[in-house]
C-alpha positions as CSV (number, residue, x, y, z in Angstrom):
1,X,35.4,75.8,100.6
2,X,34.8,79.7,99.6
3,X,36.8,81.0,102.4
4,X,39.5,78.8,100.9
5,X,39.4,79.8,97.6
6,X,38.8,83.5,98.9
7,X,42.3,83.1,101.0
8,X,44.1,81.3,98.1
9,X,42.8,84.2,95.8
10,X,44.0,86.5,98.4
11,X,47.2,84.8,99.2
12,X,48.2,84.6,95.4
13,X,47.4,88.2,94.4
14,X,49.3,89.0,97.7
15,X,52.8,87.6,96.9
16,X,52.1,87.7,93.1
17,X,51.9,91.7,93.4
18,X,54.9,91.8,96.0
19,X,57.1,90.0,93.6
20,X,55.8,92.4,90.3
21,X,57.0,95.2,92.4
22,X,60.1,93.5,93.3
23,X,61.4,92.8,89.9
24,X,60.6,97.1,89.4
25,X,62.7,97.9,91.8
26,X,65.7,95.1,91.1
27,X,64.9,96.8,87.5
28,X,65.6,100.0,88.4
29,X,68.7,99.4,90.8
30,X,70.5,97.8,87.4
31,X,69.9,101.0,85.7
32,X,72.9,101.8,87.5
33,X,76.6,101.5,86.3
34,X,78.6,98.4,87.2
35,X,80.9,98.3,90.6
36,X,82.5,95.5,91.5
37,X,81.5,94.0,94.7
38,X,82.1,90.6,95.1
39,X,85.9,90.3,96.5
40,X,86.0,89.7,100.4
41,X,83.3,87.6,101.2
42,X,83.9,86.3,104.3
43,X,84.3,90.1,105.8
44,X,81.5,90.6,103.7
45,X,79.4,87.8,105.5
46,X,80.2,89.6,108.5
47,X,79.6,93.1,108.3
48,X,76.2,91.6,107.1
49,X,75.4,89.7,110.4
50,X,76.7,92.4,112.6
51,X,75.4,95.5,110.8
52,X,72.1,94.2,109.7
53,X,71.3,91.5,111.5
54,X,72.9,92.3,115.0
55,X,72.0,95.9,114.2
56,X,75.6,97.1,115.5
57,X,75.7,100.8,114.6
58,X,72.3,101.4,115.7
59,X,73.4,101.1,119.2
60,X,75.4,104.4,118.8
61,X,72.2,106.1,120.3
62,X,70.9,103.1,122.8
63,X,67.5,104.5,123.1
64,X,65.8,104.1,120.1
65,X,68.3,101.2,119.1
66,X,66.1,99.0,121.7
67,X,62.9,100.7,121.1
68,X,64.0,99.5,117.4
69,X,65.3,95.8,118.5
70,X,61.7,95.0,119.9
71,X,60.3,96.0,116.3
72,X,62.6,94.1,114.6
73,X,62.5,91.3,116.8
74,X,58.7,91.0,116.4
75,X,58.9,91.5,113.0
76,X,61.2,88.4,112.4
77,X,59.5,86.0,114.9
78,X,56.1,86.8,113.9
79,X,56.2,85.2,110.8
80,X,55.7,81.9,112.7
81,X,52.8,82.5,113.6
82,X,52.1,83.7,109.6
83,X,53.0,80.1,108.0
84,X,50.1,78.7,110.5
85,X,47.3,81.2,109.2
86,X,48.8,80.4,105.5
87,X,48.5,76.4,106.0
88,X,45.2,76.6,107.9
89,X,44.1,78.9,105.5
90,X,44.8,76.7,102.2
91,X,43.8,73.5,104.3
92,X,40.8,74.8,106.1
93,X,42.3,73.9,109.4
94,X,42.2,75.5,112.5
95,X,45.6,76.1,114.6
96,X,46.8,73.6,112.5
97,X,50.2,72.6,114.4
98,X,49.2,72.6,117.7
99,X,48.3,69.3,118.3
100,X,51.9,67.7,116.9
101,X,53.8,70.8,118.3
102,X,52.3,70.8,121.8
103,X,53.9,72.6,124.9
104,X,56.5,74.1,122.0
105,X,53.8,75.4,120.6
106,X,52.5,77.5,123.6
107,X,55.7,78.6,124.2
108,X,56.3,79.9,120.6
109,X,53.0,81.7,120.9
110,X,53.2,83.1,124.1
111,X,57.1,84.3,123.0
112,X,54.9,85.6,120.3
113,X,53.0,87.7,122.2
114,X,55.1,89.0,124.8
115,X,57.2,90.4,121.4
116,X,53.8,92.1,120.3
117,X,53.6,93.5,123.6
118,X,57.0,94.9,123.5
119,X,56.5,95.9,119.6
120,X,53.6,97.5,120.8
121,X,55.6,99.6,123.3
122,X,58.4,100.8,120.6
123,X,55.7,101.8,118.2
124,X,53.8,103.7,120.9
125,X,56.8,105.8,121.4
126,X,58.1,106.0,118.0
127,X,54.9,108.2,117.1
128,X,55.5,110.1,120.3
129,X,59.1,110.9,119.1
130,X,57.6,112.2,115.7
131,X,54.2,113.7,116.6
132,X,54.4,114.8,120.0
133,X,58.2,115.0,121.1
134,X,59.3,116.4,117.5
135,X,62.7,115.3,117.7
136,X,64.5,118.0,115.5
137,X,66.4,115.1,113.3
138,X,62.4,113.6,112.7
139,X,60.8,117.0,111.1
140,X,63.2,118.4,109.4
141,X,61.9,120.1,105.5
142,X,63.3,116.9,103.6
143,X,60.4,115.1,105.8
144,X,57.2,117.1,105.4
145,X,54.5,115.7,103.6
146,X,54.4,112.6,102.2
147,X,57.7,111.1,104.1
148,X,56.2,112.2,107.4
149,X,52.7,110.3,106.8
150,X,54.5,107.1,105.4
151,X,56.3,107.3,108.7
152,X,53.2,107.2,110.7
153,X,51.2,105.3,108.4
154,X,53.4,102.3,108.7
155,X,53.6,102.4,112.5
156,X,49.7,102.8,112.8
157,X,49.4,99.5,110.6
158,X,51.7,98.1,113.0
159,X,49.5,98.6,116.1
160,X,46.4,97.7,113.6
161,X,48.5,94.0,112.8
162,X,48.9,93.5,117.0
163,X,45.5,94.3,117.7
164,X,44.6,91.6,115.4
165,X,46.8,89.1,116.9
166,X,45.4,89.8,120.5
167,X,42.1,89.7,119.1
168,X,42.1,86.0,117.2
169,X,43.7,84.5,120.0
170,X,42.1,86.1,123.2
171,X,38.9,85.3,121.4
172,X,39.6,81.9,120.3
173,X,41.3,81.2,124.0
174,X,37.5,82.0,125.2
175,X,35.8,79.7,123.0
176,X,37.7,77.2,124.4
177,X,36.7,74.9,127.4
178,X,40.3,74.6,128.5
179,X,42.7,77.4,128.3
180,X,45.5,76.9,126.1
181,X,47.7,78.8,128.2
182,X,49.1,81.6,126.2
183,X,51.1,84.0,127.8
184,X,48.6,87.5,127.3
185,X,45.9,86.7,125.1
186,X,44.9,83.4,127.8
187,X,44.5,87.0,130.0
188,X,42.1,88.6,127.8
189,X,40.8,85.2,127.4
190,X,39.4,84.9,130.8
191,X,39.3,88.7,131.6
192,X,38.1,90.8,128.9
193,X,36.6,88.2,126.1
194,X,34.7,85.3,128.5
195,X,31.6,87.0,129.0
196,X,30.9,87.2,125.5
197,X,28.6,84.6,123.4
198,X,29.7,82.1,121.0
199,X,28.9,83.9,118.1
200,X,30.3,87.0,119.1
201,X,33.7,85.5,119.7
202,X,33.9,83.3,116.5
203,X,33.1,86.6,114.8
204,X,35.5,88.2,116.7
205,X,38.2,85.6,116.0
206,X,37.4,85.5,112.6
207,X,37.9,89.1,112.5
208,X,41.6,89.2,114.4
209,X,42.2,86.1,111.4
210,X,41.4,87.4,108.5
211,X,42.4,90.9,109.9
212,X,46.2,89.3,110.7
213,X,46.4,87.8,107.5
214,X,45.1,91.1,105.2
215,X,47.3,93.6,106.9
216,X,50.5,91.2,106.5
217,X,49.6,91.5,102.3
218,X,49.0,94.9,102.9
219,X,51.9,95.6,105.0
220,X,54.2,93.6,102.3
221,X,53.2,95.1,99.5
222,X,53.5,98.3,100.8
223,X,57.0,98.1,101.4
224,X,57.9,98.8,97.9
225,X,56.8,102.4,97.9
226,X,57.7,103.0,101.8
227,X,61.2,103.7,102.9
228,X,60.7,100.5,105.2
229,X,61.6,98.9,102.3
230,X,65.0,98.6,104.3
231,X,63.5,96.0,106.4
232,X,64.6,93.5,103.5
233,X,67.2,95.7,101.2
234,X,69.2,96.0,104.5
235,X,70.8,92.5,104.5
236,X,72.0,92.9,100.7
237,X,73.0,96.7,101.1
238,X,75.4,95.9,104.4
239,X,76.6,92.9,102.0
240,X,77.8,95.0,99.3
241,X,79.5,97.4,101.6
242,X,82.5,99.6,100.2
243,X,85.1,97.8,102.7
244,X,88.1,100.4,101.7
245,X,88.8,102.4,103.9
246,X,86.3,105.3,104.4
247,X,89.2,108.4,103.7
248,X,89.7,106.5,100.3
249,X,87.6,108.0,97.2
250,X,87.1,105.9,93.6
251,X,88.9,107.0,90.8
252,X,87.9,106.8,87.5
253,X,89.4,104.3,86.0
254,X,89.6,105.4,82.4
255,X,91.1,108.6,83.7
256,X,94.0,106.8,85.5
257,X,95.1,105.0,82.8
258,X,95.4,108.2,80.8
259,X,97.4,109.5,83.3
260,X,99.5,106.5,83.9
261,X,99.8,106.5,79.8
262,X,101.0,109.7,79.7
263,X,103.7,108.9,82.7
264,X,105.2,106.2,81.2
265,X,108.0,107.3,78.4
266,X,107.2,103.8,76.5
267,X,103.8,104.2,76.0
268,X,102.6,104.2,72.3
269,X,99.4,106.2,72.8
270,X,98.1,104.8,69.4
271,X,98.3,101.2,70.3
272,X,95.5,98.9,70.3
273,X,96.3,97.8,74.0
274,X,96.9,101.1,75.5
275,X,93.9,103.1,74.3
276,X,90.8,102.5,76.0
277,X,87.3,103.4,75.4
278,X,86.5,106.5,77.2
279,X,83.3,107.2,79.1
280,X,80.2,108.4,78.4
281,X,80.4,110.9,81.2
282,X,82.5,112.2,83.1
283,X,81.2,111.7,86.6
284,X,77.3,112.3,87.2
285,X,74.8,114.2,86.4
286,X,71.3,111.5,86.3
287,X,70.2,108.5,88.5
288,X,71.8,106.1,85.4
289,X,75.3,107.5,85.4
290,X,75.7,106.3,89.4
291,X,76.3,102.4,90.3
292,X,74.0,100.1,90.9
293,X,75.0,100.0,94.8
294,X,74.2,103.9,94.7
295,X,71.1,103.0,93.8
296,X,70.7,100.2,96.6
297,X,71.6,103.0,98.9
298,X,69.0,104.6,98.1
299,X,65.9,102.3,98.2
300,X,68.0,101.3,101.1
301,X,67.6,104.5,103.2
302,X,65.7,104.9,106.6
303,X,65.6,108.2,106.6
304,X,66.2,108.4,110.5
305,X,68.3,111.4,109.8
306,X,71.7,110.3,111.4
307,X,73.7,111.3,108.6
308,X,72.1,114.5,108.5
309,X,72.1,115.0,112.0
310,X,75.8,114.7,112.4
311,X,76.7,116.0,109.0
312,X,78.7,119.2,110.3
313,X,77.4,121.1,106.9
314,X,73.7,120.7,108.1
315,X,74.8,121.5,111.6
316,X,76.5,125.6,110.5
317,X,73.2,125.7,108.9
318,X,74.2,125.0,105.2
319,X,71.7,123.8,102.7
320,X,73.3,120.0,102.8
321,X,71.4,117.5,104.0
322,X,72.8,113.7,103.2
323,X,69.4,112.1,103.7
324,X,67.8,114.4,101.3
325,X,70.3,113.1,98.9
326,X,69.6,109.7,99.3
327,X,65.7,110.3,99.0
328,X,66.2,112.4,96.1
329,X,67.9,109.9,94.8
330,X,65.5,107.5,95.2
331,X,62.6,109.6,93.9
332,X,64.3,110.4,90.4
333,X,65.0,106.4,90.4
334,X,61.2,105.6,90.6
335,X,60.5,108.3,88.1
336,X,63.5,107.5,85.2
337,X,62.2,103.5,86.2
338,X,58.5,104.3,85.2
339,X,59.1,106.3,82.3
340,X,61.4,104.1,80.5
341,X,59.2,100.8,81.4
342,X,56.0,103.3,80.0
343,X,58.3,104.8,76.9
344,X,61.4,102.7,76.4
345,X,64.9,102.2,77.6
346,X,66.5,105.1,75.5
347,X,64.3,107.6,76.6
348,X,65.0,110.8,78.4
349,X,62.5,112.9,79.8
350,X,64.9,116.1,79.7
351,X,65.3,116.3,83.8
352,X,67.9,114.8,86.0
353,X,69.0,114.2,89.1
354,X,71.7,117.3,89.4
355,X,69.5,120.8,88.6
356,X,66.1,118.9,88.9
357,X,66.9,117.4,92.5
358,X,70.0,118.1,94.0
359,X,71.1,121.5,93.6
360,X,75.0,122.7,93.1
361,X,74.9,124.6,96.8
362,X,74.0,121.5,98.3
363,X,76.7,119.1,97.1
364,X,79.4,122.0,97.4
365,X,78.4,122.5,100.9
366,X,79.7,119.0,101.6
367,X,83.3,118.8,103.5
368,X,84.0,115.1,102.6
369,X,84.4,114.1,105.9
370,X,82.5,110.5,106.2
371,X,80.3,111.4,109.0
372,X,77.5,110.3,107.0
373,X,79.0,107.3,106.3
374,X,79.8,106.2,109.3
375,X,76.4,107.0,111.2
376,X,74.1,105.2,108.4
377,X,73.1,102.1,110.6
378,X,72.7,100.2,107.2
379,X,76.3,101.4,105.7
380,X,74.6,103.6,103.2
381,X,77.6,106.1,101.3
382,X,76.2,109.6,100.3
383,X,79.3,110.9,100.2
384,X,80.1,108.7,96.8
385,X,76.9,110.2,95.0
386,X,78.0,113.6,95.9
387,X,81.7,113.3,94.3
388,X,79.8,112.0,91.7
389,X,77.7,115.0,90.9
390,X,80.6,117.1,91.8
391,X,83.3,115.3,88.8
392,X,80.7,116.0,86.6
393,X,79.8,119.8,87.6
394,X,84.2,119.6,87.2
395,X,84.7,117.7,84.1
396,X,82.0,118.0,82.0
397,X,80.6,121.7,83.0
398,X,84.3,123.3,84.2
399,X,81.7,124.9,87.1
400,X,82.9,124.9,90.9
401,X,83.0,127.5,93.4
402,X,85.6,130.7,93.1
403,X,87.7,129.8,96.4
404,X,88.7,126.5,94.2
405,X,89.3,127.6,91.0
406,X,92.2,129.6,92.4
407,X,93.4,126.4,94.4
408,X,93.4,124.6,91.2
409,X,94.7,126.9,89.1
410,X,97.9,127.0,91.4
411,X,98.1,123.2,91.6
412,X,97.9,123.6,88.0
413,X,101.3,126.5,87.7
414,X,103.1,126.0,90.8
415,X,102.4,122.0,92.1
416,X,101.1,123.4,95.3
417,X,97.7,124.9,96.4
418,X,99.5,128.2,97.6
419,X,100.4,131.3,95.0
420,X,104.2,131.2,95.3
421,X,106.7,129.3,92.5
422,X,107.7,125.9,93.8
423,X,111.8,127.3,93.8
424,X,110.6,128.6,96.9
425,X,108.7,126.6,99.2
426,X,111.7,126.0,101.5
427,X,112.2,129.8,102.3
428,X,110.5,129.2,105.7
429,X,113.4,127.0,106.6
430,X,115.8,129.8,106.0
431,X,113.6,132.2,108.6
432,X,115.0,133.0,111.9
């Protein structure tokens, strides 16, 4: 009875802390401005299932994409295994569904196991590629510190979670007088666990158990603050996909209709149904003046470092790095989120994400080509926060580099980006 109420306790604090977090985060996501995302749902539905769930993109670079599919795969089918422990753990049982599930039950352990094993694999290399292979995209400044730990840390958990599994069921397997036939840990069973006492093993399974159970809490609520928060923010983020197409850029809508106002010779300019409301701002400057889907992005973000990686910016050596916008993003999120859940909605803490985060070099350094765009495995668009942060640089500070204020000013006198009058762009026709 105490080991039930101890696992109840557990189980409640568990989920009750996942979902506190949870509602942060959706909190801080509708700081955000409003974009309209809900047209298209059946192309919608799809990108979805292919990009997140069939993990399409990913297999640009097959190598890790399959080291990858074996975590994810483990990750998804091992929470079969989870809703056991959870009802033998509330009921007091043990193995609860074996005896109504039979053979299917073996078989949905030992497919369990042989996952672990190849999850096991994938993490193994994984650290290899960070720690001892350094893969130039994997240690790059944007990742020292704290985003280089939480990349390990999760990983080492991982191994920590499969050790567990092996452990509870090679141990219990021994215990038993008959085998119950489990693909690896029926091996370890008879091989590595036999010889021991009874005691030892029911400690030992007890250990593996409780261990399993712990470090799937531990691992869920840890999610929140890790960038594999993606494991569950992927599915809604490939959802709410931009589906234009990727050379298109937004417009600002209460700048079009200004223009189109002052294009049509009919307009009355004073009139209640022409005159719209304009902006606060022109463009962006802080996490709040972006849309709510830039914000996804960014709680969304891997931070593998294919954007960056095939940004041609970052590539000549210029200061740009996409993922470095997307995790500063996210980092000036979580701080403007605290503070105004700590001080109040309204209040400002005299920072922001342009200046504070994201310098002016890096965002002019960008060539608005889409590469970034169209590496991110989970459709993640840095590009649209930097045009952001550049309209506002434009619009509200009249700041931008010398080699386009020259452009400008001729669109501005001549209708053309070149320094001649308009009366003759058709000399060249007249050459010999």
């Amino acid at each position: 009875m105490i080991e039930i109420v101890v696992f109840s306790v557990l189980l409640v604090f568990g989920f009750g802390w996942f979902t506190m977090n949870i509602l942060k985060v959706r909190q801080n996501i509708l700081l955000g401005r409003d974009v309209k995302r809900s047209d298209k749902t059946s192309e919608r539905w799809s990108t979805m299932l292919l990009v997140a769930f069939g993990q399409k993109k990913m297999f640009s670079r097959p190598i890790p994409a399959l080291l990858h599919l074996t975590l994810y795969v483990a990750f998804v089918i091992t929470q079969v295994e989870l809703v056991e422990i959870i009802a033998d753990g509330i009921t007091g049982n043990h193995r609860m569904f074996m005896d109504s599930l039979s053979d299917f039950y073996v078989f949905m352990i030992s497919f369990i196991e042989l996952l672990s094993v190849l999850a096991f694999v994938g993490t193994i290399a994984f650290l290899a590629r960070r720690n001892m292979l350094k893969l130039p995209r994997l240690t790059m400044d944007e990742l020292k510190g704290w985003p280089m730990k939480d990349a390990n840390l999760i990983l080492i958990m991982e191994i920590v979670l499969i050790l567990c599994i092996f452990t509870m069921n090679g141990a219990d397997d021994a215990m038993q007088q008959e085998s119950y036939g489990f693909l690896i840990s029926s091996f370890l069973g008879a091989n590595i666990f036999k010889g021991m006492n009874h005691d030892t093993l029911h400690l030992l399974e007890n250990i593996g158990w409780w261990g399993h159970f712990i470090m799937v809490l531990t691992f869920m609520n840890y999610l929140p603050y890790s960038k594999h928060f993606h494991i569950f923010l992927a599915f809604p983020n490939t959802y709410y996909s931009n589906l234009d197409k990727k050379g298109k850029l937004t417009n600002m809508e209460s700048v079009t209709a200004e223009v189109k106002l002052m294009l049509d010779p009919n307009a009355d300019p004073y009139s209640a149904s022409t005159s719209e409301v304009a902006p606060s701002r022109f463009g962006a400057k802080d996490v709040t003046d972006l849309t709510w889907k830039n914000l996804l992005d960014a709680y969304t973000c891997t931070e593998c470092g294919r954007c960056t990686s095939s940004c041609p910016a970052n590539i000549t050596g210029k200061k740009l790095s996409p993922r470095k916008i997307m995790m500063d993003t996210r980092d000036r999120l979580v701080e403007i989120g605290e503070l105004k859940r700590k001080h109040g909605k309204d209040y400002e803490d005299g920072k922001s994400l342009l200046g504070d985060f994201i310098s002016e070099e890096e965002i002019w350094a960008c060539t608005s080509c889409n590469a970034c765009v169209q590496e991110c495995p989970v459709n993640i668009d840095p590009l649209s926060i930097i045009v952001d942060l550049r309209r506002y640089l434009v619009m509200e500070e009249s700041k931008m580099p010398m080699e386009l204020t020259g452009m400008l000013t001729n669109i501005e006198n001549n209708g053309a980006p070149w320094q001649f009058s308009p009366s003759d762009r058709l000399n060249w026709a007249n050459e010999d």
